[in-house]
C-alpha positions as CSV (number, residue, x, y, z in Angstrom):
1,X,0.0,0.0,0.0
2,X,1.0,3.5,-0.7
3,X,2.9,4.9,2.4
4,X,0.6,8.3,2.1
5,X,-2.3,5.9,3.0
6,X,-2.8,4.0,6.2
7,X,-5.1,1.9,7.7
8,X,-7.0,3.2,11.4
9,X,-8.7,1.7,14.0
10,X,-12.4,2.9,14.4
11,X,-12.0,6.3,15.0
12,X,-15.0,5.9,17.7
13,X,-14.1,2.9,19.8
14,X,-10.7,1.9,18.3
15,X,-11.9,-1.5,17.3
16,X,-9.9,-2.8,14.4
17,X,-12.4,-5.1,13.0
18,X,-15.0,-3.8,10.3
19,X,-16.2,-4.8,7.1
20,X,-16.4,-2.7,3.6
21,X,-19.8,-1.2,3.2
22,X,-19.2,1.1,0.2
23,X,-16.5,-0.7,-2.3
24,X,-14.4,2.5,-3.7
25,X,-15.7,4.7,-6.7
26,X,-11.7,5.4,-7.3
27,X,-8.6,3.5,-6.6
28,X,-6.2,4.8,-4.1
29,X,-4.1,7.5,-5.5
30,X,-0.3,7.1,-5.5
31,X,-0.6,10.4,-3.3
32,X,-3.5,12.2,-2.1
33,X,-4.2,15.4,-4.7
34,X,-5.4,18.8,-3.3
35,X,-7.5,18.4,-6.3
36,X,-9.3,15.5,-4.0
37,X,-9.9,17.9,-1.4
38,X,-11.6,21.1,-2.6
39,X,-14.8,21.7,-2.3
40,X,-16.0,22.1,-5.9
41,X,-13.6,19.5,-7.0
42,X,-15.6,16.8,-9.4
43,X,-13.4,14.1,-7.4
44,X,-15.6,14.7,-4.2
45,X,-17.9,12.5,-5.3
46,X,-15.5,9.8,-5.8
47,X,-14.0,7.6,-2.4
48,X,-12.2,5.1,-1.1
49,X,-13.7,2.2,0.7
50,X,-16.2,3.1,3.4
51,X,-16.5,0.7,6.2
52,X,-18.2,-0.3,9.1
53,X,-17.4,-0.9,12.5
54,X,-18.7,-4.5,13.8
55,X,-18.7,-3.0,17.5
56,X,-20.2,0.3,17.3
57,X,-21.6,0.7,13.3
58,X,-19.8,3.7,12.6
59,X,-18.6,4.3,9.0
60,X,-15.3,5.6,8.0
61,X,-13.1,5.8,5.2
62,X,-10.3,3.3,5.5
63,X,-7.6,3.4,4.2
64,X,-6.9,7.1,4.8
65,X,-4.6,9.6,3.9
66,X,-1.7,10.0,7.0
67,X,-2.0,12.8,8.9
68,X,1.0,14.6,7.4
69,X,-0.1,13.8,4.0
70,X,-3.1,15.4,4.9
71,X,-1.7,18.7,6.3
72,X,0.0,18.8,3.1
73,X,-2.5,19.1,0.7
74,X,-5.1,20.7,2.4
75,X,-2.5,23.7,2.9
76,X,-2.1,23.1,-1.1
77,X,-5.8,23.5,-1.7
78,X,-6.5,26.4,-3.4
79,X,-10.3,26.4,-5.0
80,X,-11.1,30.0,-6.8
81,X,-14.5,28.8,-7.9
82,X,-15.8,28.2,-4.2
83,X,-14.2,32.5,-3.2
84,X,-16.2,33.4,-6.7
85,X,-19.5,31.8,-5.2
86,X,-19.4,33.2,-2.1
87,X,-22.7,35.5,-2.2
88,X,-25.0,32.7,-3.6
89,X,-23.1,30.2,-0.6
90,X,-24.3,33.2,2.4
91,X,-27.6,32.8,0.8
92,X,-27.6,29.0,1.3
93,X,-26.2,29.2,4.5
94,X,-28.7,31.9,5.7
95,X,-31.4,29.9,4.8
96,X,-29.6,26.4,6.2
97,X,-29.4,28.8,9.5
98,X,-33.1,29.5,9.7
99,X,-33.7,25.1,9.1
100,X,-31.6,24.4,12.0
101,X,-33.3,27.5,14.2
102,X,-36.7,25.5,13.8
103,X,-34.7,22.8,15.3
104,X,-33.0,24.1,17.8
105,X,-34.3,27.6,18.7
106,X,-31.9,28.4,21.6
107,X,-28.7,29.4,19.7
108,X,-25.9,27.9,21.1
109,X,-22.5,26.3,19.9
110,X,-21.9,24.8,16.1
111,X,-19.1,23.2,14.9
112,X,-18.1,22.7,11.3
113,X,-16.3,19.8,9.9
114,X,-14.9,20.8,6.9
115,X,-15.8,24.5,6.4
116,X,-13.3,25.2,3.5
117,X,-13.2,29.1,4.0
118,X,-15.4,29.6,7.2
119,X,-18.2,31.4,5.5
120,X,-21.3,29.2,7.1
121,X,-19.3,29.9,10.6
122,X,-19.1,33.6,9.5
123,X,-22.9,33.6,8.8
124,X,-23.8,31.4,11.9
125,X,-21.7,33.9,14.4
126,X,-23.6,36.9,12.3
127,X,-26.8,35.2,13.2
128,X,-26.0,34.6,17.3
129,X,-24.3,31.0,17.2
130,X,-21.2,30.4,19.5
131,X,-18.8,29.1,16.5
């Protein structure tokens, strides 16, 4: 296997026996691309195997890129076509705000995994979340 990929323990419970519940869309890259990582990249629909934890069901992707190759090409990502869409993206997120509030009408803290340039934390803050 590619040394830029390795195989983890459930991230969860740290249990090291799980099954494949999604077979890969793409074949494990001989290096993880930036390309892979931003978010109006055509390869974000594409994955690795997804698999399942036999104790505690959560998925995951396994095998995953190593933590170093991951701070690499996340620092590499550059993705002008996500900055260019930023109006219509505060739009979306202002009305992905006001679902959540019908949810959960007590503003309080929200995290986001994977929040490429921090605009839905910008919006939430603007709207009274703790981000």
């Amino acid at each position: 296997m590619n040394p830029e990929y390795i195989n983890v323990p459930c991230p969860l419970c740290g249990e090291e026996d799980f099954f494949i519940r999604y077979t890969a869309t793409r074949a494990t890259a001989a290096s993880p691309s930036s390309e892979q990582f931003r978010c109006t990249s055509d390869s974000c629909r594409e994955h690795e195997n997804i698999v399942q934890c036999r104790r505690c069901a959560l998925l995951f992707t396994n095998p995953q890129p190593s933590p170093e190759a991951l701070r690499r090409v996340y620092a590499e990502v550059i993705d002008p076509k996500y900055v260019e869409q930023e109006s219509a993206r505060v739009a979306t997120f202002a009305r992905m705000l006001r679902e959540i509030e019908q949810l959960c009408p007590r503003r309080g803290r929200l995290l986001d995994f994977g929040c490429c340039t921090g605009v839905f934390m910008d919006s939430a803050r603007s709207a009274g979340w703790d981000v």
